[in-house]
Every structure is written in structure tokens, then in C-alpha cells.
N, C-alpha and C positions, 0 to 999 in steps of 0.2 A: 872339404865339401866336394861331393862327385856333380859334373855335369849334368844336366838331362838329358844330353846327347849319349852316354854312356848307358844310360839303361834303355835308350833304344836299340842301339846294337846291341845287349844283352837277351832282350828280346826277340830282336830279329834271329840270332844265332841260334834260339830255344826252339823257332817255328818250325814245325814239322807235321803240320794237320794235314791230309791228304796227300802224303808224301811229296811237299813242295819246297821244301828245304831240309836239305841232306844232312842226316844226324847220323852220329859213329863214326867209327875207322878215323880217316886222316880228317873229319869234324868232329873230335873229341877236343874237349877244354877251348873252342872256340869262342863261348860265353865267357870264360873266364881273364882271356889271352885278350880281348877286344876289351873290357872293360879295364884292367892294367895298362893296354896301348893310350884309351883315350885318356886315363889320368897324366900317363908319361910328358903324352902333348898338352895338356895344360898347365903341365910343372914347371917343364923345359920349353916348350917352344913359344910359350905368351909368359909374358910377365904378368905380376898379379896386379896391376894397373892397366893393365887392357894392352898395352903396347907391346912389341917383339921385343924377344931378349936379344940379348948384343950379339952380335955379329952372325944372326940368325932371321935378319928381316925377310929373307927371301922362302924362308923353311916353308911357308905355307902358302906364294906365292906361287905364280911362272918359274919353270917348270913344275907343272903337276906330277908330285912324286904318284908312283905307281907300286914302289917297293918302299913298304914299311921300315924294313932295317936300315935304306938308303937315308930316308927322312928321320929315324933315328940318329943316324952318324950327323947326320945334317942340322938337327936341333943338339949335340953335344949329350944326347941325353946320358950315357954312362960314365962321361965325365961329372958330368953335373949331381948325378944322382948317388954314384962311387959305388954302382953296380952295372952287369949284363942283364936283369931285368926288364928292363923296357926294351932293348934290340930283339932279346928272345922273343918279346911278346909281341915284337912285330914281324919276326919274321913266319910266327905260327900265324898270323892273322893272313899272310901272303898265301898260306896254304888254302886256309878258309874259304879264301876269296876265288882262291882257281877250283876250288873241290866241291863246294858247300852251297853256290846259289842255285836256285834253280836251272835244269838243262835247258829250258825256253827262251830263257835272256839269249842267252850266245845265238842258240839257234835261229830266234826268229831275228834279229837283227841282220845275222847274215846273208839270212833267206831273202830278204827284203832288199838289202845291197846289192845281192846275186841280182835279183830281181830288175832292178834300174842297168848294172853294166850289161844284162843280158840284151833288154829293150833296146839301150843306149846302141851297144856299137856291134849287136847279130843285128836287128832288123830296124834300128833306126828311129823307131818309135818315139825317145822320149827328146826332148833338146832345149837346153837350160836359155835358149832366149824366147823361145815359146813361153817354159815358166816362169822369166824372169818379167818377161809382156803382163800375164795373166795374173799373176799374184798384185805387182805393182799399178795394174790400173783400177782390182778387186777393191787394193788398200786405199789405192787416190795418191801412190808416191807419183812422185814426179824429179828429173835430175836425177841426179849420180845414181840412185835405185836402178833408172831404166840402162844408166849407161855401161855403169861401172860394176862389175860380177863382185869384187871384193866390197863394196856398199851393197849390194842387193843381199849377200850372205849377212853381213850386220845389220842389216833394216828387220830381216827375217827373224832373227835371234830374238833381237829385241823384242817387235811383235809377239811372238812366241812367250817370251818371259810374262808379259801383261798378264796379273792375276794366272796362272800356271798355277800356282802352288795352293792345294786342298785339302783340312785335314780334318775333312768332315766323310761319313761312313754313307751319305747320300749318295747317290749315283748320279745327281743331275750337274753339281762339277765338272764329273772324268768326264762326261756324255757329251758335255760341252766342248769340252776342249779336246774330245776324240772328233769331235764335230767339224770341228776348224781345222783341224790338223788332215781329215780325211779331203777338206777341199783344196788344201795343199796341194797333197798326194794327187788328188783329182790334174790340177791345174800342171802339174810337172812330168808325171808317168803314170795315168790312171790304171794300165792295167794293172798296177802292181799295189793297187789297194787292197788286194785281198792279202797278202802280203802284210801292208801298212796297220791290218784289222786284228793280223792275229800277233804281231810286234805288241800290238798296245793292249791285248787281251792279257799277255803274258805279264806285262808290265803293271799294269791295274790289278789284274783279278787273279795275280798268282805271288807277287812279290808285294806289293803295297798291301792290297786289302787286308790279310790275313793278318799281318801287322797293326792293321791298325782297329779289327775286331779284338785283337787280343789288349790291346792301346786300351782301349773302352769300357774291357771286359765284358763284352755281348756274346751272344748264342750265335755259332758258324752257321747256323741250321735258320737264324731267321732273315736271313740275307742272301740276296741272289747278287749272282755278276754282275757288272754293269754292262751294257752295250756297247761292245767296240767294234761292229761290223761295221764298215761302211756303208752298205746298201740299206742297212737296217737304220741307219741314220738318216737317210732321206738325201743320200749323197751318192750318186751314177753311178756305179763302174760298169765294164765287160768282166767276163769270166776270164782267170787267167788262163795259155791256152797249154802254156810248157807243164811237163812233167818235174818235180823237184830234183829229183834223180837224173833228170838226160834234158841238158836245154839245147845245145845246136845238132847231137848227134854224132858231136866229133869229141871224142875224149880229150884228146891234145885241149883244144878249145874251152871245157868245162872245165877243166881243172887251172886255167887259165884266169878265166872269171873267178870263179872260186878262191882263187888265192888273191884277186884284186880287194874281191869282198870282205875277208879275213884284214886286208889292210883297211878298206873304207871306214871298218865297225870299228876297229881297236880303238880311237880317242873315245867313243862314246862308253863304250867297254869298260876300257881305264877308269875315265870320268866317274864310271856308276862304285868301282869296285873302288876307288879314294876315297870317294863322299860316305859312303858307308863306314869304310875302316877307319878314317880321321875323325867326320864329324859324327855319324850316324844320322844324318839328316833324314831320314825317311818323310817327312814332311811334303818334300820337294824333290826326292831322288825319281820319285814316279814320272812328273811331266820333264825335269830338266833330260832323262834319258830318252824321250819321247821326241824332246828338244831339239836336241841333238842329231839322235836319229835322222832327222825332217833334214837338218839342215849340211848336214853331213851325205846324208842323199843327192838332194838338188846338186852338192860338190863333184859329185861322180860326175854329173853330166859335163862338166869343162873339161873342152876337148883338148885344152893346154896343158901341161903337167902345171896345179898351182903351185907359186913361191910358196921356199921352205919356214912358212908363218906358223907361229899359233893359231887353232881357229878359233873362232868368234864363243863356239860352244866350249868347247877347252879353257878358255879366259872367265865366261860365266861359271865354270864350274870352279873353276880354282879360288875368284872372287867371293864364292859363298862359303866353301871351307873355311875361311878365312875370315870371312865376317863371322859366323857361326860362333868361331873359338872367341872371338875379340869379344862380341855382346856377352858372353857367358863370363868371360874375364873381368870385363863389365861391371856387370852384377855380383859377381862374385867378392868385388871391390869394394862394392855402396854399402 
């Protein structure tokens, strides 16, 4: 019996309406290679009673694999299986995932990252006890939220996670929760909500939706975007003032930022590109990357380098993989 998780990354892999997910060349048998990965990992790495196989509890825990083949050698799968099969088919999916999503994932993430180190430490602008004040007396926290930077990043996650996940073709959901997340953005480094607007437009209206018109099987043509502007949500910003292209004017100094950003974005990154290739959760890959995003953001602003931790969003994403496989193991069981 195959997953349901499996024919959504079969589907995802197929999507290609207005050139938003990259079909051909090194995305060839990506449908095919994701639907063989996710049997592998419910041969090998759950037992068919819902529980991990032996000496493999951690396969779909802390650390979040990032490499398929890695998580292959990790669940035993070619021993178990008494083929290369399942490694191969994860390491084409490795390919998928660098080659295959849409160009706006990476970019608007990063842009947005850039966004906050630029504000943060050229001119000053944004500063994590400012948004740690604003968010926590918005919520009514009080204690370790107001005190403690590693409880305000866990307070926020959480928050965040409340009802996140929507797998309805309405727009009044994302709009919602583009909503809240833009007063975030607002309360932490407003100018970089325009930024935060087109993060979540890429996210919603270029990677989820099309997915999930095809989910439905509805007409692309009788559906609009949803609204991810900020301002257009009834949420303040200023106009941003930098150029994408040249933020201090000192090369040294952009390329600087720029490679910090490349670091900031990489767990939420990871995050999206696991969930896809392990569970195919599309359900929830929309807001948990949005998730992330936010809270991965506010991170930049700590002027300390933080402990070498897992974060908060990192630990929810690997917790759902994981659950994901175990209910379908589940049922699969009854």
C-alpha cells in the first residue's frame, strides 16, 4: 500500500503550469525517483506497527537529514531491501531538490535575511529586544518570554504553529496568517516587510497553491493569488530604501551580508527541501517555511553568536516528518 504522502510529491514533481517548477534536464524521473524514496522510508525506516525499526529510532529524528542517500545508509535501507534501489532513488531526489523548486524559494528568503543583517548592523534599525518587548506584551507573555532570547524564540514557534496548517483553495487562511506574521515582521524590522510580502507570495502563490489546484482538480484560471502584501493587509510599513543589488555601497561589506544570509536561510531551506522529499507534506510545508522564516529572522538580530543548538523551527520540522510517517504506519496497521 503506497502513502498519500507519495502521490503528493508525485504531483508536486509533475507541476510545471507557468513555468513554476522546473521540468527536464537534471528534473527528469523526479516523479518517479520521490515516489520509490518514499516507499523505501516506510519499508525500512518505520516498522509496520507504527514504531522505528531497530537500531534506526533516530533515522527520522534530530538531526534532520538533509541528504537522502545519508538517511538511506541511516535507515539500512540496502541491506534490508538486498538492493542500491532506494540509495539511488535518494540521491536523484538530492538532485530534484537543488534543481527542480522554484528560483523564488531560495531567493526570496534570502533577500529577506539580507534584509534584517543589513537593517541590523549597517544602520541599526532593527534590535531583538525592541521585538522581543513588542511581540510579548502584543501576546500578554510575561517571564522568561520577556527575559530569556532562547524562551522568546520557543514562545514564537509555538505561536506560529497554532492552526498554521491549510488545506483549503480559499484565500482567507494564507491572508490570515500572512496577516499575523506581517505584524511580526512589523514589530521586529518593519522596513523589511516588503521583503517578508514577496517571501510569502513565493511561498503561497507559487509553491503551495498550484499543488493544491491540481490536489482538487480545479481550473488555474478560476483562482487568483492570495494577498501577501503587507500594506495591502492593513499592516504599516515604509518603503524599503536599498537597492537589491548594492546595500552599504561597499562591496567588501555586501558580500559580507550576503553570505551571512546564505547561512541565516539554510535550516529553513533544509527544513522545506526534507519535508518534501521524506514526507511530502505539502499540507503544512507552506506556513512551517513561513514559520521558520519569521523566526529564523528575529535570530539574526542576537548580537551574541547563539549556542551550537538545534532551533526551535528545525525541531518542529523534523517532529512532523516523523509523525507524518508514524500515523500513515498507523493506519496502515488497522
Amino acid at each position: 500500500m503506497k502513502l498519500v504522502q507519495s502521490s503528493v510529491v508525485v504531483v508536486l514533481f509533475a507541476v510545471s503550469s507557468n513555468g513554476q517548477w522546473e521540468t527536464g534536464g537534471n528534473c527528469e524521473g523526479c516523479v518517479e525517483n520521490a515516489d520509490i524514496f518514499q516507499e523505501c522510508v516506510k519499508d525500512y525506516c518505520i516498522d509496520s506497527d507504527g514504531s522505528y525499526g531497530e537500531s534506526k529510532e533516530s533515522c527520522l529524528d534530530e538531526p534532520l537529514y538533509t541528504d537522502m542517500g545519508q538517511l538511506a545508509e541511516c535507515c539500512l535501507m540496502s541491506d534490508r531491501s538486498g538492493s542500491d534501489e532506494c540509495v539511488d532513488a535518494g540521491e536523484h531526489i538530492n538532485g530534484c531538490l537543488t534543481d527542480c523548486l522554484p528560483d523564488c524559494v531560495e531567493e526570496t528568503i534570502g533577500n529577506y535575511m539580507t534584509c534584517y543583517l543589513y537593517r541590523d548592523s549597517i544602520e541599526d534599525e532593527c534590535d531583538l529586544s525592541d521585538c522581543i518587548t513588542k511581540i510579548a506584551l502584543d501576546k500578554e507573555w510575561v517571564g522568561d518570554e520577556l527575559n530569556d532570547e532562547d524562551a522568546f524564540f520557543e514562545a514564537l514557534e509555538e505561536s506560529l504553529q497554532e492552526g498554521s496548517a491549510s488545506d483549503k483553495l480559499e484565500c482567507d487562511g494564507a491572508e490570515e496568517k500572512a496577516t499575523a506574521v506581517c505584524n511580526i515582521g512589523k514589530s521586529c524590522c518593519e522596513n523589511c516587510n516588503p521583503r517578508l510580502g514577496e517571501m510569502m507570495d513565493c511561498i503561497v502563490n507559487t509553491v503551495v497553491r498550484p499543488w493544491q489546484i491540481m490536489k482538487f482538480e480545479k481550473n488555474p484560471d478560476d483562482y487568483y493569488d492570495c494577498e501577501t502584501e503587507c500594506d495591502r493587509l492593513g499592516v504599516d510599513r515604509r518603503d524599503l530604501a536599498e537597492d537589491a543589488a548594492s546595500l552599504t555601497g561597499d562591496a567588501a561589506q555586501d558580500k559580507a551580508i550576503r553570505e551571512q544570509s546564505v547561512i541565516a536561510a539554510k535550516p529553513c531551506l533544509d527544513n522545506m527541501r526534507s519535508t518534501i522529499a521524506v514526507s511530502g507534506n505539502m499540507t503544512a510545508i507552506g506556513p512551517d517555511t513561513i514559520n521558520c522564516v519569521v523566526v529564523e529572522s528575529a535570530r539574526v538580530l542576537q548580537k551574541d553568536e547563539p549556542a551550537a543548538t538545534v532551533s526551535s523551527a528545525t525541531s518542529v520540522a523534523a517532529a512532523s516528518i516523523a509523525s507524518a510517517f508514524l500515523a500513515a504506519a498507523a493506519a496502515v496497521a488497522v
